[in-house]
C-alpha positions in Angstrom: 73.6 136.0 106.9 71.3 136.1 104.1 71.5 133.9 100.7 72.0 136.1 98.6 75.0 137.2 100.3 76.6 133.9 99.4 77.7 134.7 96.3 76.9 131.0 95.1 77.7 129.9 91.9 75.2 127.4 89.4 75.8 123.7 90.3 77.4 124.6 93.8 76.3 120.9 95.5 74.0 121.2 98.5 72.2 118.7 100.7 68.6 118.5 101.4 67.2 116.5 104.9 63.9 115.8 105.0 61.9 113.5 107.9 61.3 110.2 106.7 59.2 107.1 107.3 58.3 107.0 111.7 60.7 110.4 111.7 63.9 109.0 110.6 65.7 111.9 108.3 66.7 111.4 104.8 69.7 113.1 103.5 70.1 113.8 99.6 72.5 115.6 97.6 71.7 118.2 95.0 73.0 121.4 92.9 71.8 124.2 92.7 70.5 126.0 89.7 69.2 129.5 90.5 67.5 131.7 92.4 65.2 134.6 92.7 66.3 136.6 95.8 63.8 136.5 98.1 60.9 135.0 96.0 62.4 131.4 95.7 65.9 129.0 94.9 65.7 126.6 92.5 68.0 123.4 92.4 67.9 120.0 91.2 65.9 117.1 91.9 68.0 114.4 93.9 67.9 110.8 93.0 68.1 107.3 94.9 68.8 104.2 93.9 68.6 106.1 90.6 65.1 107.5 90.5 64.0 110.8 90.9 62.6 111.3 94.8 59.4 113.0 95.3 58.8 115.3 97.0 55.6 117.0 98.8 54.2 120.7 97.9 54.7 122.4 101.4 57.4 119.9 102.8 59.8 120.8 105.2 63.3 120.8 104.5 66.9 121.6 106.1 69.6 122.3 103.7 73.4 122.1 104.2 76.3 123.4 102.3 80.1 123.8 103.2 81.4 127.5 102.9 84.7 127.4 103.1 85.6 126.5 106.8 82.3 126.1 108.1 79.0 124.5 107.3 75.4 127.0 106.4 72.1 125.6 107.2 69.0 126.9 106.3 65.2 126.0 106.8 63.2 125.6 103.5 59.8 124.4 102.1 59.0 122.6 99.1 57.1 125.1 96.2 56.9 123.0 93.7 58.4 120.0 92.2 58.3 120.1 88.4 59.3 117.3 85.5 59.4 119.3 82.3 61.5 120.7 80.3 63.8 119.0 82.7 63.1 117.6 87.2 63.4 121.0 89.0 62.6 121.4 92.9 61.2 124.7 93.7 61.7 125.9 97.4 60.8 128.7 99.1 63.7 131.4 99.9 65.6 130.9 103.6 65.0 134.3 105.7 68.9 133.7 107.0 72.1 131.1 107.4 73.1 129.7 109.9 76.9 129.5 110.0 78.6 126.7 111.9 82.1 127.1 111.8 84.7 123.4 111.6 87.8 124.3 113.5 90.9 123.3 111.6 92.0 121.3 115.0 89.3 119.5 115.2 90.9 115.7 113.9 88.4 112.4 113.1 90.1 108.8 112.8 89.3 106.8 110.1 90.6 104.4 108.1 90.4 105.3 104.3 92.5 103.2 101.8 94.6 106.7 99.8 97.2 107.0 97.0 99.8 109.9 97.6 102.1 111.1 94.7 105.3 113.6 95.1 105.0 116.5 92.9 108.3 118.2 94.0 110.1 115.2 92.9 108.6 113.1 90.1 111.1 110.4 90.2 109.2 108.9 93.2 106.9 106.7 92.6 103.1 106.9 93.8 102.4 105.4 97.3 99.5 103.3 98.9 98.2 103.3 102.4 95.9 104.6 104.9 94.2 108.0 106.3 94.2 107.5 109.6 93.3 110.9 110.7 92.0 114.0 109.2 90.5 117.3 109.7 89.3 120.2 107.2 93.4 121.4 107.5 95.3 118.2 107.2 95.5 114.5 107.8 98.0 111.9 109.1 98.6 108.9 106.6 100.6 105.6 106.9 102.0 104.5 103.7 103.9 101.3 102.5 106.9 103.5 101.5 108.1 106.6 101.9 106.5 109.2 99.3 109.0 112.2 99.5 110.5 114.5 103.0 109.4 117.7 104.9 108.5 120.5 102.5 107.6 118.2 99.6 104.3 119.0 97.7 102.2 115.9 97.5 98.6 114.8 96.2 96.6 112.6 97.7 93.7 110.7 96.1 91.4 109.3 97.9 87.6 107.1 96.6 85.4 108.2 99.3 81.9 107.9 100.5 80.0 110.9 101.1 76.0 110.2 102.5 75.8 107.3 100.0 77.6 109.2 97.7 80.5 108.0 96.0 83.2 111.0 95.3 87.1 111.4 94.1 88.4 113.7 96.7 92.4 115.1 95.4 93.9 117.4 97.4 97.5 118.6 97.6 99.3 118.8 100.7 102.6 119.9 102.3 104.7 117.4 104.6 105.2 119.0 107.6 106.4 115.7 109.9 107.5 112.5 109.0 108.1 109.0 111.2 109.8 106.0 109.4 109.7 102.2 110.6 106.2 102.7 112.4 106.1 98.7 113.2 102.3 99.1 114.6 100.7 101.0 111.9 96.8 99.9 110.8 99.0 98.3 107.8 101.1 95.6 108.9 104.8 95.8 109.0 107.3 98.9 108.5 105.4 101.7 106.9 106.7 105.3 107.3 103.9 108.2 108.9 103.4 111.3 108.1 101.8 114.5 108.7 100.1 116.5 105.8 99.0 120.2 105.8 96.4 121.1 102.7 97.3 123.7 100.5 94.5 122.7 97.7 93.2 126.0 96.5 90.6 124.4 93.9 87.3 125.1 95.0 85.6 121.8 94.1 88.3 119.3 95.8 88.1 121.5 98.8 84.2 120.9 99.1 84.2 117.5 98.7 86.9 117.3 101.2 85.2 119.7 103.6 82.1 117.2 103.2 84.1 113.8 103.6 85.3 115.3 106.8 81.9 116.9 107.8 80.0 113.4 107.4 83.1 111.3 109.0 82.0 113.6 112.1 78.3 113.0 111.8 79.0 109.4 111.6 81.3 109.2 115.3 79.2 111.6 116.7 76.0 109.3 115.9 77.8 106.5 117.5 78.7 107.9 120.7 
């Protein structure tokens, strides 16, 4: 797969790696801005702790970006970082992608504090609780009360840390199962389960979905 075939549009978000201090990586996120097919790809300069990071003329550097249901990686080196008119990082263009594919099956735990919302029935009132499984397709959740039945339409919204990165992932869903009185749920108490199925067709909300999932799997898989 080359770049160019892509078919990315200005500001998608990418991630840079680069090998840090006695080899340990560094992971930033960044947009891109342009390209020149097979010359360079231009994109912007990622920050920490709210500076600018600098970067080395002939650096190495592996990039990641969700496409869809799978993940791209490509090998990179650094041009040329410039400050004016605006911080640009030059790097050189990838000879191909490599696609990793995320099976939809493939379910993390975790334990992320969510608010769900019916939007088949607006009389119901928003519901807290807890994501206590998820995968690029769907998610189990454990809320305080029950948020709607099987077929309903729901949103969930979720404040969730991507690589240091603090996002607002919203996605709509589909309940496709649903168990009340679950006495020894994460919560405490009677809360009522159930099993989601994403329908979100906006791009944006699916990446940043796609890449809480993604890094929830980097994270367990670091562990073990």
């Amino acid at each position: 797969m080359k770049f160019e075939d892509l078919k990315l549009s200005y500001g998608y978000p990418l991630q840079l790696q680069t090998a840090g201090v006695a080899g340990q990586s560094e992971r930033y996120s960044c947009r891109l801005i342009g390209c020149l097919p097979g010359r360079s790809i231009l994109v912007s300069v990622p920050k920490h702790a709210g500076k600018l990071v600098r970067l080395k003329q002939g650096q190495k550097i592996i990039v990641r970006l969700m496409i869809d249901n799978g993940i791209g990686v490509f090998a990179v080196q650094v041009e040329m970082q410039t400050v004016d008119p605006y911080p640009i990082l030059h790097l050189s263009y990838p000879e191909s992608i490599t696609f990793k594919g995320i099976r939809g099956a493939t379910r993390v735990g975790v334990e992320q504090a969510v608010s769900v919302r019916n939007l088949s029935d607006t009389t119901l009132l928003p519901t807290d609780g807890l994501i206590v499984d998820i995968s690029v397709t769907g998610t189990r959740v454990e809320l305080t009360a029950p948020v709607g039945k099987i077929g309903d339409e729901v949103e969930l919204v979720s404040s969730v840390m991507i690589m240091e990165v603090q996002r607002e992932c919203r996605v709509k869903a589909i309940i496709r199962s649903q168990v009340e009185t679950l006495e020894d749920s994460k919560l405490g108490g009677l809360t009522t389960s159930y099993g989601l199925e994403f329908v979100e067709k906006e791009e944006e909300r699916r990446l940043v979905m796609y890449a809480f999932v993604y890094s929830q799997m980097a994270i367990q898989e670091n562990r073990s």
